[in-house]
Structure formats: C-alpha cells, structure tokens
C-alpha positions as CSV (number, residue, x, y, z in Angstrom):
1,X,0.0,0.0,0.0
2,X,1.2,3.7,-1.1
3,X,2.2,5.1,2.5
4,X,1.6,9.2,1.9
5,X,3.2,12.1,4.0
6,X,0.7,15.0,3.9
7,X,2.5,18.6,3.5
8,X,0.3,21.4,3.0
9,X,-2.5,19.5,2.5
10,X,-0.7,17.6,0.0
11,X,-1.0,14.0,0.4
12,X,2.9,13.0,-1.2
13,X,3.5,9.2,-1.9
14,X,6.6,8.2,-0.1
15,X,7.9,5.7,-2.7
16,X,11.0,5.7,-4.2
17,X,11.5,6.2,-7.6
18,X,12.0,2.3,-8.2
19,X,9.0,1.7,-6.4
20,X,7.0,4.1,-8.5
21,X,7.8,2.5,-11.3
22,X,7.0,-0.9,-10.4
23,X,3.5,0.7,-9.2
24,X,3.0,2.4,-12.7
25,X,4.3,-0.8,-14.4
26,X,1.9,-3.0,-12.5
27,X,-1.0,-0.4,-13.8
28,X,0.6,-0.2,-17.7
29,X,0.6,-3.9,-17.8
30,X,-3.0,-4.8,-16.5
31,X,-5.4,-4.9,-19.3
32,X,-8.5,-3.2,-17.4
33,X,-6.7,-0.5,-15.9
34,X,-8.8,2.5,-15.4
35,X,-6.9,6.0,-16.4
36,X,-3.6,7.3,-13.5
37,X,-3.6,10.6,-12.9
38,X,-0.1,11.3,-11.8
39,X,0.3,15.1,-10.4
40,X,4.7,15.9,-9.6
41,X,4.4,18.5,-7.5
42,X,7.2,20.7,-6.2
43,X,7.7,23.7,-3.8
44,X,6.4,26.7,-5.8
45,X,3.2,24.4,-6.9
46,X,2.2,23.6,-3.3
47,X,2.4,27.2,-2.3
48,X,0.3,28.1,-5.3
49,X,-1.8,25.1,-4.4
50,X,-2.9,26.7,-1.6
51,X,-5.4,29.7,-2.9
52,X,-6.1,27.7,-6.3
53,X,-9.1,26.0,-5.1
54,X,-9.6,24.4,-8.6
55,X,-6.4,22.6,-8.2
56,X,-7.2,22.1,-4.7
57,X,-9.9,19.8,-5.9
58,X,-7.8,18.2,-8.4
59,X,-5.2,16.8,-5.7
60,X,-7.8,15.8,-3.7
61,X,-9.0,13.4,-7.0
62,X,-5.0,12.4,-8.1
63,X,-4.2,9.1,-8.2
64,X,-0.6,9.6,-7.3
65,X,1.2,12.6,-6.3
66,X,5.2,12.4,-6.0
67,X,7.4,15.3,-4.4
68,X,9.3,17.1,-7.5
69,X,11.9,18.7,-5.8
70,X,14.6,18.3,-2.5
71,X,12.0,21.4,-0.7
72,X,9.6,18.6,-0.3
73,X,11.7,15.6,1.0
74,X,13.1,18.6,3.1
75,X,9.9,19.8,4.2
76,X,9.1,16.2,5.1
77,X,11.9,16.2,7.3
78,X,10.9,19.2,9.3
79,X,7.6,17.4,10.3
80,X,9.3,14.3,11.2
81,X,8.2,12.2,8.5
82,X,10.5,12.0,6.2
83,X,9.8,11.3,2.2
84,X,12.5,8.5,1.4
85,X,13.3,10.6,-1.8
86,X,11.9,13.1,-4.3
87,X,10.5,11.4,-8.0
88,X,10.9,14.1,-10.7
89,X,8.4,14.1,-13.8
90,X,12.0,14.0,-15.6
91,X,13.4,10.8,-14.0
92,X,9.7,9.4,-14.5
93,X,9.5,10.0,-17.9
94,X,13.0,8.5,-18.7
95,X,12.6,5.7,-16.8
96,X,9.2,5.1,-18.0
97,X,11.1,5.5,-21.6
98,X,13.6,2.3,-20.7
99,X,11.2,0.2,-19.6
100,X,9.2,1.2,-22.4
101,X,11.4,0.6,-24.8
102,X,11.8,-2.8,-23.4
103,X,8.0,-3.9,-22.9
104,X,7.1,-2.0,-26.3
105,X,4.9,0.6,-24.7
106,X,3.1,3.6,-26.3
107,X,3.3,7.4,-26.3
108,X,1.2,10.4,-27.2
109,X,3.5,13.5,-26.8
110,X,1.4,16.6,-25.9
111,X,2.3,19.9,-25.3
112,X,5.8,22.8,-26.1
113,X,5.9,24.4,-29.1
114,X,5.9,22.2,-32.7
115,X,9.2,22.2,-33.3
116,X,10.5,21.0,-29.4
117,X,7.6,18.5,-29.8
118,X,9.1,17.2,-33.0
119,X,12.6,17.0,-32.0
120,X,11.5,15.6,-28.4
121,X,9.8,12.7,-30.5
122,X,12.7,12.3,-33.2
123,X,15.3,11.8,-30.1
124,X,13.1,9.7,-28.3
125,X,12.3,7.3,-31.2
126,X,16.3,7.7,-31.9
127,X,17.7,6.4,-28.2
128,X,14.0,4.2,-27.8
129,X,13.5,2.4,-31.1
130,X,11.5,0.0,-29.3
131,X,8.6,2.5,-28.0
132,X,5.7,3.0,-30.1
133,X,4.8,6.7,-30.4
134,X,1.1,6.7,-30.5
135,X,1.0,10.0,-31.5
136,X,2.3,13.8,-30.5
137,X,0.8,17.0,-30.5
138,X,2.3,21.0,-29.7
139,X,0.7,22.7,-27.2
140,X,-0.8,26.0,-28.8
141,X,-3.8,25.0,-30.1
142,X,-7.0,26.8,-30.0
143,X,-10.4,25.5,-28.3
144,X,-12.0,24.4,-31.6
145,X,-8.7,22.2,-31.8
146,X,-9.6,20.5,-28.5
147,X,-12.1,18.0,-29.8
148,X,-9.9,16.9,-32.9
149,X,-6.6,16.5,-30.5
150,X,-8.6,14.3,-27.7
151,X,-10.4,12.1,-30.5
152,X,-6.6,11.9,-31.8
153,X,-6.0,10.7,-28.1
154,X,-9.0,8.6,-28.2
155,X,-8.3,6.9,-31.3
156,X,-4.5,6.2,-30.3
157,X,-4.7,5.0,-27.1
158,X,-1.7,5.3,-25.8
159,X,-0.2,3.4,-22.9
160,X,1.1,6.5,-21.6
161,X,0.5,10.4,-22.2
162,X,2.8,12.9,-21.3
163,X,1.4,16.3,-21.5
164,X,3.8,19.5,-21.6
165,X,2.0,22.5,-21.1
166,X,3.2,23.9,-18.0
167,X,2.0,23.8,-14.4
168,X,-0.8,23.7,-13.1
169,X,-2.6,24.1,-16.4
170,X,-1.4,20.6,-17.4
171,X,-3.1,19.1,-14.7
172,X,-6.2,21.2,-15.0
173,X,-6.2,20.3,-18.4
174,X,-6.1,16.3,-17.7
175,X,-8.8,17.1,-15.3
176,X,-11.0,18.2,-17.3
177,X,-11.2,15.6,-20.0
178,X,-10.6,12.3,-17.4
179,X,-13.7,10.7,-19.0
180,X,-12.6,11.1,-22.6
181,X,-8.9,10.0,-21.6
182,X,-10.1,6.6,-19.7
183,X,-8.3,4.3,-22.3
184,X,-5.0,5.8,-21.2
185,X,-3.2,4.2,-18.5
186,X,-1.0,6.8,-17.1
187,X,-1.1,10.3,-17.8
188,X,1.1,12.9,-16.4
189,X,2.8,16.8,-16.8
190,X,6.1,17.0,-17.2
191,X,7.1,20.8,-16.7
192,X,10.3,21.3,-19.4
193,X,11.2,17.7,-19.9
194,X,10.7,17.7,-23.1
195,X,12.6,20.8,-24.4
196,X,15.8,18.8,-22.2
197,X,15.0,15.8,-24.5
198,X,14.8,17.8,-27.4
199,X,18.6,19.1,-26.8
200,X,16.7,23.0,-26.3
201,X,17.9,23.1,-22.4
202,X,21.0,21.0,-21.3
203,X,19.8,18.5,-19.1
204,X,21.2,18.5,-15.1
205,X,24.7,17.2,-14.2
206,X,24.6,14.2,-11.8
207,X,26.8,16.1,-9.4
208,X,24.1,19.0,-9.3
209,X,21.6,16.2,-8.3
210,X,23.6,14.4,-5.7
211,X,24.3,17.6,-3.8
212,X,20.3,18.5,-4.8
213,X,21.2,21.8,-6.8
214,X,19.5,20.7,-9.8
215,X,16.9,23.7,-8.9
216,X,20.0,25.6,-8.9
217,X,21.1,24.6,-12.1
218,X,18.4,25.2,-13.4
219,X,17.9,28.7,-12.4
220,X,20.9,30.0,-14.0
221,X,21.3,28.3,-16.7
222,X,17.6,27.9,-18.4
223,X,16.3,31.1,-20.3
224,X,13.8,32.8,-19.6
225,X,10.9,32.2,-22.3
226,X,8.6,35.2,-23.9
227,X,5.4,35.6,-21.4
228,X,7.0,33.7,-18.6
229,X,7.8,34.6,-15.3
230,X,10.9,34.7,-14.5
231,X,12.6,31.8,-13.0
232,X,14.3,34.2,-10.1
233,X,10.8,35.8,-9.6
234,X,9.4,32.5,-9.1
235,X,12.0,31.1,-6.0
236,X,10.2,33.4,-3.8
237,X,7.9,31.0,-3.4
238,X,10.6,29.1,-1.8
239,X,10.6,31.3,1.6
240,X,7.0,31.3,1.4
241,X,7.0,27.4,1.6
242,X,10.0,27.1,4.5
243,X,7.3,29.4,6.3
244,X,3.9,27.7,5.6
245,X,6.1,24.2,6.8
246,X,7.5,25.5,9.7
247,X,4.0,27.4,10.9
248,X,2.0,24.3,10.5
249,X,4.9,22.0,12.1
C-alpha cells in the first residue's frame, strides 16, 4: 500500500522512484486498468496550491502525487516524517522511456511548441527504437482544436500520455477531459522535460543532483521564455514554503 506524507494539504507518496515504477508498471501492464492521474508537485506548486481552489480539488482526486523537488523531501523532514526521496516528472518519464522501450509501450506527446515536440519525439524514437509513439501534438492549439486532439488521443490509445503545457494548467487540463482519456493508462505533466529531451535546455549534471542543486542549475542556466515569469521571480515562493512548513509543524 502507497504510505503518503501529507504537506500542506498535499497527500505526497513516499515511494522511491523504483517503487514508483514498479506501481506504474503494474497499472501499464494490466489490461482493465482505469486511467492514473499522476500530479509531480514541487515547492512553488504547493504554495500556489494553496489559494487555487480548482487545483485544490484536483489533488484531492489524483491518483498519485510524488514530491518534484529536494523542498519537499526537506519539508518532510521538518515534520518528522521523512519522504524516502523526491520522483521528478524527468526521471519518471525517462525511466518510463527504458522500460518502455523494453516492454514496447506507447506514447502520445502533448504539449511545447511544434518544433520541441518534434525534436522531443525524433530523439526519443532515436535512443528508444523500441517504444511505439502513439502520436504527439504542440501545445498552442485553440479551443476548436480541443475535440480533434482528444479524439486523436481517443483513437490512439496510448499506454502512456505525457502532456507538456506547464504547471498547473497541465493538470487542470487532464482534469478536465478524465472521462474522454479513460483508455490511457498513465497520464502525467512533465514541466520542461521535453525541451531537455529535445537538446533546447541541457539537461542537469549528476553532481548538481547528488548535492540536490538541480533547482540551482536550473535557475541560472535555463532562459527565460517570452510571457514567462521569470525563473528568479518564481523562488520566492521558496521562503514562502520554509514558512507555511515550519508554521503548520
């Protein structure tokens, strides 16, 4: 049974990684699965969390919900009930990718820009010849699009959809079309995975991770993209969190 360590009102699994995936295996590989809704949730999202009563509800309905990011497992520690270890969308979706590519398991790629989408998919299918890629989709489409991309969905039935549209509108967006996605088995956002995949941002240096800087790295060395708010601007929700933690200890 998932054991979950509830931060903020934020029920966090406390499996491993390894364990995760062995839980979302287990769910890929049974025929009559019903739909996963899989919510990675770090720091700046639990703080937003809190006066977003849409995504409130949306929690409360996840399936799963892993800590994204060392703040949580930290957090965790603070209230004396430690997560064993964060699971990053990232290390999801590339483990999910090598098993994948093992067990022949299907895609649907939704969400960047056309061109990252593309060149996501074209590495992927490069370094995974084994995974099928059900389909892929960018992520600036209009709301007459919306029908045509879930029938596209629909009619592919993926194994696995990964949607790339940022937080939380990913999630609201999975959310709200639940019924029309219940052939997929696992659905999940995965923040700026793909544009790493897609060689657009260089992906973390294991050093960075062991001593947990990957937010770090991240901060100075991704650019900042037209309309968004800037990385720096954003870590102020860090404090914010420490404070929320530490006042409901």
């Amino acid at each position: 049974m998932n054991k979950t360590v509830e931060i903020l009102g934020i029920p966090f699994s406390n499996m491993t990684l390894n364990e995760t995936l062995i839980f979302l295996e287990k769910q890929i590989n049974e025929e009559n699965s019903k739909l996963l809704h899989l919510i990675t949730i770090n720091p700046e999202i639990t703080i937003n969390a809190q006066s977003d009563l849409e995504f409130q509800k949306i929690v409360k309905e996840a399936d799963l919900i892993t800590a994204d990011g060392i703040g949580i497992v930290l957090a965790s520690k603070i209230k004396k009930d430690p997560i064993v270890e964060r699971v990053t969308g990232f290390d999801l979706l590339q483990r999910l990718l090598q098993k994948g590519d093992r067990q022949g398991w299907s895609f649907y790629f939704l969400g960047t820009d056309e061109q990252i989408n593309k060149n996501a998919v074209q590495q992927i299918e490069k370094h995974y010849p084994n995974v099928l890629i059900a389909g892929r989709h960018h992520g600036f489409f209009s709301k007459e699009e919306e029908p045509q991309i879930i029938e596209s969905i629909k009619s592919a039935s993926p194994d696995i959809l990964i949607v790339a549209m940022g937080a939380p509108y990913s999630d609201k967006w999975i959310y709200k079309y639940k019924e029309e996605l219940s052939k997929v088995k696992v659905v999940f956002g995965v923040g700026g995975s793909l544009d790493v995949i897609a060689g657009k941002v260089k992906a973390t240096p294991e050093i960075w991770k062991k001593l947990n800087l990957e937010w770090l790295h991240r901060l100075i060395t991704v650019p900042v993209a037209n309309g968004q708010k800037s990385r720096w601007l954003r870590q102020t929700a860090i404090p914010k969190f420490i404070f929320q933690v530490l006042k409901n200890k």
